[in-house]
C-alpha positions in Angstrom: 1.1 12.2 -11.0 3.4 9.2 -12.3 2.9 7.0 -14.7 1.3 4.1 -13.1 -0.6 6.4 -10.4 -4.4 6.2 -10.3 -6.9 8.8 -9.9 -9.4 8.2 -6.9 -12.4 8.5 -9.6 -10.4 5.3 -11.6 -10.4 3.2 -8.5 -12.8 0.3 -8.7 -12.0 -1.6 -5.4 -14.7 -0.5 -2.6 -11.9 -1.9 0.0 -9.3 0.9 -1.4 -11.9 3.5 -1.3 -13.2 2.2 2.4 -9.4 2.6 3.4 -8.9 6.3 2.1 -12.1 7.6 3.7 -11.2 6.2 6.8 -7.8 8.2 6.3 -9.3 11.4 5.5 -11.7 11.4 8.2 -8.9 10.7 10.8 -6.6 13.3 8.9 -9.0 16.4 10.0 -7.8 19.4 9.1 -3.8 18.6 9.4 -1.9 17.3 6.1 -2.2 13.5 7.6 -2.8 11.8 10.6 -0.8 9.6 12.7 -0.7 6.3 13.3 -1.8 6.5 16.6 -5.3 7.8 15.3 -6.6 4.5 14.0 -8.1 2.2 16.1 -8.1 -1.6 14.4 -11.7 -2.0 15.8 -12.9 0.8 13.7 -12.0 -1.2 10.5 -11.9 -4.8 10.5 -12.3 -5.6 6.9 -9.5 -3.7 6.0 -6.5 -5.1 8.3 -6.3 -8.7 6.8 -5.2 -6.1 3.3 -3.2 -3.9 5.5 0.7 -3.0 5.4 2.4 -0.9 7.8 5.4 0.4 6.9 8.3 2.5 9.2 9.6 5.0 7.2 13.1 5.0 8.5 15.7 7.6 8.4 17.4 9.9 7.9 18.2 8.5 4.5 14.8 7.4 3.8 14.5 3.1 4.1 11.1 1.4 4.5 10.7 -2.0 6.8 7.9 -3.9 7.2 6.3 -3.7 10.0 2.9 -5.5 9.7 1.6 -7.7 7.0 -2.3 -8.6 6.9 -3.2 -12.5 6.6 -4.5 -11.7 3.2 -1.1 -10.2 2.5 0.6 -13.4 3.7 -1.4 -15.7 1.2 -1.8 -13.8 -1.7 2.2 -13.5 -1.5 3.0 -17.2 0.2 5.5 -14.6 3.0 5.5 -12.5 6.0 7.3 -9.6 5.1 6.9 -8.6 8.5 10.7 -7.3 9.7 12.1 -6.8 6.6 13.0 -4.1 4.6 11.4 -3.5 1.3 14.5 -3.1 -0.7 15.0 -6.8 0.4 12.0 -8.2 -1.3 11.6 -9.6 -4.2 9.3 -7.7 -6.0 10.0 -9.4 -9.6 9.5 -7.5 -12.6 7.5 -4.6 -10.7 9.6 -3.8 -8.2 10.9 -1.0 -9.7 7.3 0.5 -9.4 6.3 -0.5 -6.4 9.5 0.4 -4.1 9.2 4.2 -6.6 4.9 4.3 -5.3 6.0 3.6 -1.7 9.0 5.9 -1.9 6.6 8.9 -3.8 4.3 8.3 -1.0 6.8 8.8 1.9 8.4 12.0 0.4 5.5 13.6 -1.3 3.4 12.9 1.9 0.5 12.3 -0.1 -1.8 9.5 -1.1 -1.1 7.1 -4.0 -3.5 5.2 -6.0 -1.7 2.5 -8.1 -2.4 -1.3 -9.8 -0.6 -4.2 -11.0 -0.7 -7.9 -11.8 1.4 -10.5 -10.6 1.1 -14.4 -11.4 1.0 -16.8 -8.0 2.8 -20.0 -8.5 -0.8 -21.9 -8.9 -0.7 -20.2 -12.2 -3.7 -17.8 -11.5 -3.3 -13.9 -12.2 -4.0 -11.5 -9.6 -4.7 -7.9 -10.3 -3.7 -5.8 -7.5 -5.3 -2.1 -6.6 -3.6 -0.4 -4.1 -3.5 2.6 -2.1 -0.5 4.1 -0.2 -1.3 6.4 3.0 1.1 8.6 5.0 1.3 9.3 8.3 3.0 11.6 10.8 3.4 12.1 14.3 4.4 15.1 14.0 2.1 16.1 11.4 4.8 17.1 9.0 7.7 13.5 8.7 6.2 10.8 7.3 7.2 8.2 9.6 5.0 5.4 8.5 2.5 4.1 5.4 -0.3 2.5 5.7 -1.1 0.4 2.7 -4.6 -1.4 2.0 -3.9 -3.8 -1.0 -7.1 -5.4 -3.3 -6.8 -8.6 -5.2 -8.8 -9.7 -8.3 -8.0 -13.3 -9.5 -7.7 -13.9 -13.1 -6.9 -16.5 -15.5 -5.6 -14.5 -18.3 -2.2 -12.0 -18.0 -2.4 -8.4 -18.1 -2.4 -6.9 -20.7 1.4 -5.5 -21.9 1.9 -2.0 -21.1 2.2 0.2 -24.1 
């Protein structure tokens, strides 16, 4: 586990724990499931919070390949199309480009949080989970992200 990983037990959001059931159901009895086993029907309040991202290679590179309307807001972009070394992440993006990247080559799921400050001067907590999946059951060729936000007034607190 890094650092800034979460345990399943310390998540608090019930969208993030909605999003990994639904993964671990589809994933069976194989290490994870494809992409191609979801059906967006089957879970409507987690798309507007959904990422998709193509795990590109064969030097690992991740792209953007769906944002959720809830994604879009909260960040005032579409990411959609680009790649994720291209964002601007600010002062996290060290840590988030690492989860997604731990994610992709671990081929397991991630648990993380962080804050980030929208230009209307609220704070946002974020709690996240990062899920891979393979077509072949083996390459991660895409992660499925299901993001939560929290509005606050007050910063985070400094990590220590």
């Amino acid at each position: 586990m890094i650092a800034s990983e979460k345990r399943l037990e310390d998540v608090r959001s019930p969208l993030v724990r909605e999003a990994y059931r639904l993964w671990e159901g589809k994933r069976g009895d194989r290490r994870m499931p494809a992409r191609a086993d979801f059906d967006p029907v089957e879970m409507p309040k987690l798309l507007s919070s959904m990422i998709l991202v193509d795990v590109e290679r064969p030097e690992i590179r991740l792209k953007v390949r769906l944002a959720g309307t809830k994604i879009v807001d909260m960040f005032g972009s579409d990411y959609t199309g680009m790649y994720m070394d291209e964002i601007d992440f600010g002062d996290v993006r060290s840590k988030v480009l690492g989860e997604y990247m731990l994610c992709a080559t671990e081929k397991r799921p991630l648990f993380s949080d962080h804050s980030f400050r929208k230009i209307n001067d609220y704070y946002h907590s974020i709690e996240r989970v990062l899920l891979p999946l393979s077509n072949d059951g083996d390459t991660v060729n895409m992660l499925m992200a299901v993001l939560d936000f929290e509005r606050t007034r007050e910063p985070p607190p400094e990590d220590g």
